[in-house]
C-alpha positions as a printed NumPy array, in Angstrom:
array([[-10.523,   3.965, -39.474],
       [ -9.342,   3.39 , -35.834],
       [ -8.535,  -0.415, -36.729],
       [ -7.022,   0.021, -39.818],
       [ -4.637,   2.688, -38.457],
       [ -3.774,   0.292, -35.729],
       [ -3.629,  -2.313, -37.284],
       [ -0.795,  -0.402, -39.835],
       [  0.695,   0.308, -36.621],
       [  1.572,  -2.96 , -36.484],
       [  2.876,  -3.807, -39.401],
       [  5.451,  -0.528, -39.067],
       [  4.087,   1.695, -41.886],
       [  3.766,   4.417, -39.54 ],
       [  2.743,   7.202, -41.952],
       [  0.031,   5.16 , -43.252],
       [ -0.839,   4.771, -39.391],
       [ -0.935,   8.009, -38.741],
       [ -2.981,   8.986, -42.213],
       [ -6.027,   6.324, -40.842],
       [ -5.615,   8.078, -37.296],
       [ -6.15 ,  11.219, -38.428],
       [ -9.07 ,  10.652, -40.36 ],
       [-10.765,   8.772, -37.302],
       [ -9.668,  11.825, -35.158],
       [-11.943,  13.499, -38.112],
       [-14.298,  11.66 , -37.636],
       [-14.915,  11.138, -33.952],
       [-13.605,  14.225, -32.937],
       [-11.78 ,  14.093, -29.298],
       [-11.077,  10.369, -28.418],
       [ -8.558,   9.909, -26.104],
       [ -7.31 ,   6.755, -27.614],
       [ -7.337,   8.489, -30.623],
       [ -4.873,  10.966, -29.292],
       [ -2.788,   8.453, -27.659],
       [ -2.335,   6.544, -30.507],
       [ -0.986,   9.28 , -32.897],
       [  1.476,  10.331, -30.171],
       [  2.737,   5.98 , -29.589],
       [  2.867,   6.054, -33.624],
       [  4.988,   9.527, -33.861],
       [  7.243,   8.272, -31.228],
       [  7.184,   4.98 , -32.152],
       [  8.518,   6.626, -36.394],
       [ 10.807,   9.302, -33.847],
       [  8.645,  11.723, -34.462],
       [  8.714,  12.772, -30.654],
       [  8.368,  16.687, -31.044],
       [  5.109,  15.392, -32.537],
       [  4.036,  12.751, -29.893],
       [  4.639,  15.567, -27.305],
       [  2.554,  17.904, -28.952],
       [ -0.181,  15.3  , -29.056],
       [  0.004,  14.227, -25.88 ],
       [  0.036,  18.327, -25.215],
       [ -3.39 ,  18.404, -27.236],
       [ -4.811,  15.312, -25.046],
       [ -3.833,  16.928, -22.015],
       [ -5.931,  19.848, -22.797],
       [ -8.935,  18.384, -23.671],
       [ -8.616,  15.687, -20.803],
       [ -6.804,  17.157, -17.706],
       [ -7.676,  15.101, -15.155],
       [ -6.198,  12.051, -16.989],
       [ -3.452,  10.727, -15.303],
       [ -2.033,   8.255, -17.699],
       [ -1.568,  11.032, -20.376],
       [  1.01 ,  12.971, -18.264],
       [  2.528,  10.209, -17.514],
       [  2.847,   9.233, -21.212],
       [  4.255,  12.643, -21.771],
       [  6.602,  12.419, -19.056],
       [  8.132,   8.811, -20.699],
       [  8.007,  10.993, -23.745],
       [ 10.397,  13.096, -21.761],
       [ 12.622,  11.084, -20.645],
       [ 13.276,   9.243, -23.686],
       [ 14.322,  12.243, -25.422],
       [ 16.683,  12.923, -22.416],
       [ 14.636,  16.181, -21.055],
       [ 14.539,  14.913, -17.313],
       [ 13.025,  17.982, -15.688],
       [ 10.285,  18.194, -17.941],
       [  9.374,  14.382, -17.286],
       [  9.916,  15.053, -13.413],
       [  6.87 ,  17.89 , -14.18 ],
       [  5.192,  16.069, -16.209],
       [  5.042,  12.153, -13.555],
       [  4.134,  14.998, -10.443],
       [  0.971,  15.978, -12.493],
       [  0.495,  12.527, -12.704],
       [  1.014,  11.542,  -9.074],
       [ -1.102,  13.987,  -8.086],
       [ -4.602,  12.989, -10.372],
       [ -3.339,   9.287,  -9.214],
       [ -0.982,   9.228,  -6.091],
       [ -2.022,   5.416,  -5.531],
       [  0.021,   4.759,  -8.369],
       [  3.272,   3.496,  -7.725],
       [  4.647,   2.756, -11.408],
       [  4.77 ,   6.863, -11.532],
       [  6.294,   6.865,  -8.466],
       [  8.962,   4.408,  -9.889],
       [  9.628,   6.329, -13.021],
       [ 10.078,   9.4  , -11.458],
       [ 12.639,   8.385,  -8.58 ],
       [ 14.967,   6.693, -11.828],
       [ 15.189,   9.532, -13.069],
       [ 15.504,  11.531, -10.151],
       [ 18.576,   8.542,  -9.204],
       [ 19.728,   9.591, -12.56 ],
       [ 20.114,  13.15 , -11.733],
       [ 21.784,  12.237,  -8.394],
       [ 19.006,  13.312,  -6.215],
       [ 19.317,  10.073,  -4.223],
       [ 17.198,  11.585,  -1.221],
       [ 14.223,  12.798,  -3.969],
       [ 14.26 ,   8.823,  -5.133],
       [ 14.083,   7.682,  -1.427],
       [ 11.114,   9.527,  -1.052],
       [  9.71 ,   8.347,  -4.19 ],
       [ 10.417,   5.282,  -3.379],
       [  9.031,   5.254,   0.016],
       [  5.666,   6.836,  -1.114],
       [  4.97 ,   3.961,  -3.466],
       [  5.841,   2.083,  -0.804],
       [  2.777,   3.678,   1.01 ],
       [  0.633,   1.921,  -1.531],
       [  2.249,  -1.442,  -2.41 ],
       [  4.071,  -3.191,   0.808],
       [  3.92 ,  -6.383,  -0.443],
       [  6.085,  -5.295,  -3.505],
       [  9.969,  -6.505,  -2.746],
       [ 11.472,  -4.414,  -5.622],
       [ 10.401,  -1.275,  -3.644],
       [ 12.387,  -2.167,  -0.859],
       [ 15.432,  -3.317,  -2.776],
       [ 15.34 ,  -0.268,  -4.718],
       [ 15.093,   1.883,  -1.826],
       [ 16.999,  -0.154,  -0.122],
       [ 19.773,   0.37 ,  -2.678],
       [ 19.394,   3.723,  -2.686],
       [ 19.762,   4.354,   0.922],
       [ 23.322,   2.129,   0.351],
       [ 24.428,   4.477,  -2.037],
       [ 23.556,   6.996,   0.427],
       [ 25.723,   5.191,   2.815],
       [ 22.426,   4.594,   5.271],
       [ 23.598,   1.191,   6.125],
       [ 20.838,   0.2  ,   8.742],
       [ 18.247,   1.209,   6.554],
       [ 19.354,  -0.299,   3.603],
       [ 19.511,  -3.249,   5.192],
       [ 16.198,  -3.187,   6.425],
       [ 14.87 ,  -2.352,   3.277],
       [ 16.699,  -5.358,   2.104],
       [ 15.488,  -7.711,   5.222],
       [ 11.949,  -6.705,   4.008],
       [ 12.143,  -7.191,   0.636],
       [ 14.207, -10.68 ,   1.056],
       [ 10.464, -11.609,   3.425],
       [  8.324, -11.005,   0.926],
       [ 10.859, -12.552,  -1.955],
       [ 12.762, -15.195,  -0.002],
       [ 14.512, -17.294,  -3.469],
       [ 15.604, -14.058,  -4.934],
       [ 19.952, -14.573,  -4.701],
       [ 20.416, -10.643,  -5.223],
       [ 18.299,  -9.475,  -2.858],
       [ 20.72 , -11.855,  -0.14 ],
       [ 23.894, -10.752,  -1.345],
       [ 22.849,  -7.448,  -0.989],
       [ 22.382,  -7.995,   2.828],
       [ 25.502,  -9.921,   2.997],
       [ 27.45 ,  -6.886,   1.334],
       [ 26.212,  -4.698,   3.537],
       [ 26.914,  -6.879,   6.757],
       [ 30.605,  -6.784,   5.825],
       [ 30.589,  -2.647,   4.8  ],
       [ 28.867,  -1.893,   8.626]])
């Protein structure tokens, strides 16, 4: 029933998705991708008040699963609710702080909200477990410009133009800031 509800998924009829989901949810009682599924099919039909209450329903049957808050917290933020997905990508962090794609997600938003400090740190804790990844550093980078830290952001920038030398916008960037300092 899993397949078929999947594989209605895919075609876009949604509410037949959902009908084949919830019989396998029937039948196999609590399976995670079960849960995760009827939650991507309600928000993929807009249904997001029910894709956050089954991604609720997942959480409490599997609470040390990272990826589920996380999913919630996208959830979230799609439906504009930024503190909520803030709460929901720190539960996250902290079943799987090696993550960095949380760690991303959560310092947009935060950048979103103007806490431009709360995205440095974000940024600089991924950082902690990924640096080899240039798009940390020009994001923090960036960040720190915004925050008018011009040495930093340039060293971000210096970093993350080492470890991607033929990207163009990462070397404008550290031209721009040569002529602001």
């Amino acid at each position: 029933m899993y397949e078929k509800g999947i594989h209605k998924e895919n075609l876009g009829e949604y509410p037949k998705a959902l009908h084949y989901l919830f019989y396998a949810l029937s039948l196999k009682g609590t399976s995670l991708k079960t849960y995760k599924a009827i939650a991507r099919v309600n928000r993929k039909n807009r249904q997001f008040l029910n894709g956050l209450d089954f991604y609720s329903k997942a959480i409490a049957i599997f609470p040390t699963n990272a990826e589920i808050y996380a999913l919630k917290a996208d959830l979230h933020r799609k439906i504009k609710e930024y503190d909520l997905a803030i709460k929901h990508y720190d539960e996250a962090i902290k079943l799987d702080y090696a993550n960095t794609e949380y760690y991303i997600r959560r310092a947009q938003i935060k950048f979103f909200l103007d806490d431009i400090q709360g995205a440095i740190n974000d940024y600089t804790a991924a950082i902690a477990h990924d640096n080899k990844n240039s798009y940390l550093y020009s994001q923090r980078g960036f960040c720190k410009l915004v925050k008018k830290i011009f040495d930093g952001a340039r060293e971000d920038f210096e970093q993350a133009n080492k470890l991607s030398q033929n990207n163009k916008h990462i070397k404008q960037m550290i031209e721009i800031i040569k002529e602001i300092k």
